[in-house]
Structure formats: structure tokens, C-alpha cells
C-alpha positions as CSV (number, residue, x, y, z in Angstrom):
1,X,10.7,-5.9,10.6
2,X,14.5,-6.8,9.2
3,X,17.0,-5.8,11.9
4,X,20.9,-6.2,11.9
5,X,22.3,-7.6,15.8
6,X,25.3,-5.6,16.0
7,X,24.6,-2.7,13.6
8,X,24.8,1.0,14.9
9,X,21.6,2.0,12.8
10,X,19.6,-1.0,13.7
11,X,20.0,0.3,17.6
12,X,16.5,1.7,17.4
13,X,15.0,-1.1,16.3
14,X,16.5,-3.3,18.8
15,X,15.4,-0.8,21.3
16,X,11.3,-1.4,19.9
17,X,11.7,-5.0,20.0
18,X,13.0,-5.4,23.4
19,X,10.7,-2.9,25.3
20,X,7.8,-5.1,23.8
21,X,6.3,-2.9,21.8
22,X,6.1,-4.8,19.1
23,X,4.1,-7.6,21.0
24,X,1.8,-4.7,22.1
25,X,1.3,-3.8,18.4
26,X,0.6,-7.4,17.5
27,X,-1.7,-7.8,19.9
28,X,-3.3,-4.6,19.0
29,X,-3.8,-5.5,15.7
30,X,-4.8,-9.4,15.4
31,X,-5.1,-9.1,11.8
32,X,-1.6,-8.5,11.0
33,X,1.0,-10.9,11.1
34,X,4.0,-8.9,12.8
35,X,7.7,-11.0,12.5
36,X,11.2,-9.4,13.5
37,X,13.6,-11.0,11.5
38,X,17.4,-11.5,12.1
39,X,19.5,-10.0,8.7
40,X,23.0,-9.1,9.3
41,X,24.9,-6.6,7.4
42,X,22.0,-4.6,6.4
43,X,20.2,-1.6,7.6
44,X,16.7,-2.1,9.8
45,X,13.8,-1.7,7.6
46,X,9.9,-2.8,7.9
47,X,8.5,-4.8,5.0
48,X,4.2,-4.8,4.2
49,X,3.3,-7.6,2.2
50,X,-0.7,-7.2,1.9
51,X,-3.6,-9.5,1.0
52,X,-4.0,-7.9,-2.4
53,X,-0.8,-8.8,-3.5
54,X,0.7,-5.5,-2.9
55,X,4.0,-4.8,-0.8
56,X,5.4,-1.7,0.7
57,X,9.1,-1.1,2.3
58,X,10.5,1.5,4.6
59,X,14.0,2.1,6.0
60,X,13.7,2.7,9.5
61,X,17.5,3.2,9.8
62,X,18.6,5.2,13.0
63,X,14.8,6.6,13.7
64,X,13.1,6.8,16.6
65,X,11.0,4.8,18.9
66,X,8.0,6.8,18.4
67,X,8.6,7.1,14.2
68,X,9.1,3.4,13.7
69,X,5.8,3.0,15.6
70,X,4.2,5.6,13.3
71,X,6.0,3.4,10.3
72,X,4.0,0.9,11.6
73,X,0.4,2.2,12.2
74,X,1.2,3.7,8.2
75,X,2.1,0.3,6.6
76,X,-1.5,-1.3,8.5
77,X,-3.6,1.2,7.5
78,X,-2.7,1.7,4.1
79,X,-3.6,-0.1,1.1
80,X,-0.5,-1.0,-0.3
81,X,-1.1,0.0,-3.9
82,X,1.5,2.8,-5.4
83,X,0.1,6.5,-5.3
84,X,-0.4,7.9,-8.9
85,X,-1.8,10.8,-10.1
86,X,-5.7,10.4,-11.0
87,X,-7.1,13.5,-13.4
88,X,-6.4,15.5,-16.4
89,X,-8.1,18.6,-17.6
90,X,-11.8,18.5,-16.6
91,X,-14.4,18.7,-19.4
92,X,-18.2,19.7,-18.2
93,X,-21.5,20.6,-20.2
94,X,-22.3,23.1,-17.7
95,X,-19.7,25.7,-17.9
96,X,-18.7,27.9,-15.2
97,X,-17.0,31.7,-14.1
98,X,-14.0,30.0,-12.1
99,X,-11.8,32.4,-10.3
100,X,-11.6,33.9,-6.5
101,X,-14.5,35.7,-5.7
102,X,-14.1,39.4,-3.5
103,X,-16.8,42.0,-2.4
104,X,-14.9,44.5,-4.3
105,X,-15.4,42.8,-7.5
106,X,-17.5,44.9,-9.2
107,X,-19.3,43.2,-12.4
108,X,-22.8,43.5,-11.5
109,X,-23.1,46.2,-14.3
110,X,-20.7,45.1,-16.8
111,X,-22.1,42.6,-19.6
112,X,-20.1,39.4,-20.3
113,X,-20.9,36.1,-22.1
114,X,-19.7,32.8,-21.6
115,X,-18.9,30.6,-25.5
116,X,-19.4,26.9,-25.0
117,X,-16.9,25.5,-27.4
């Protein structure tokens, strides 16, 4: 955690690490190396560097008690890596009717085929 000593948004932040929360979240979690770190001039954010050589950053300027503790529990339980979007259009051999199915749909009488192309 990088916190600013006489800045108004870093209040917060100052308010975490003196009621000892931080220790309590350190102790918690014996895993994690937890540092508060004195930079002036700056607004309060909390830096993840991970194992895997990944690192995450998040502004925790004028927030609460409760969010920067939820800022916290996020950065150690996630895995550091960036969140990209997995897929495309899905391609099957065994084709399927796709669509929302009711009670009133009635095409138990009607013919229909299905063209695998």
C-alpha cells in the first residue's frame, strides 16, 4: 500500500493502517507479503506484484475502510493475469435447434430439417 502523510485522499488509508487492520490482514494471510509505504504527493493506491510475474494496481483514493479491505481480499485472491475475452463463434458436428423454448410452441406437427453445412 502507497500512502501520502498529509494528503486529504490518503485519509482513508491512514485511517486502515492505524486501526491495525492491516496487521490483522497480514497475519491472516501469511502468504502475502503486506508493506505500507511512505510516497508523498501522490494519491493512496495498493500495488499486487504476484509470484507469476504478474502485477495488479488500484487507486484506493478517498474510499472507505470496508472497500480498501475488499481491494485487498481482491488483489490476494486473484491471479494477477489481465482479463481478455476467450471465444469466437462455436463450430460443432452435432448441430442443434437453439432458441428459448415455451409450452405454447407448437411444432410438434410441423416438418423442418436441419442442413449441416
Amino acid at each position: 500500500m502507497f500512502f501520502c502523510e498529509i494528503g486529504g485522499s490518503s485519509i482513508p488509508a491512514r485511517e486502515y493502517i492505524k486501526s491495525g487492520k492491516i496487521v490483522q490482514f497480514a497475519s491472516n494471510n501469511p502468504t502475502v507479503e503486506v508493506s505500507a509505504k511512505l510516497r508523498n504527493g501522490s494519491h493512496p493506491f495498493i500495488k499486487a506484484d504476484y509470484v507469476s510475474g504478474f502485477s495488479k494496481q488500484v487507486c484506493i483514493k478517498n474510499e472507505e475502510l470496508e472497500r480498501i479491505e475488499k481491494v485487498f481480499t481482491m488483489l490476494n485472491d486473484s491471479s494477477g493475469r489481465k482479463i481478455i475475452k476467450i471465444g469466437g463463434p462455436i463450430k460443432t458436428d452435432t448441430p442443434s435447434v437453439q432458441g428459448v423454448w415455451t409450452p405454447m410452441l407448437d411444432i410438434a406437427q410441423k416438418p423442418f430439417t436441419i442442413e449441416m453445412k
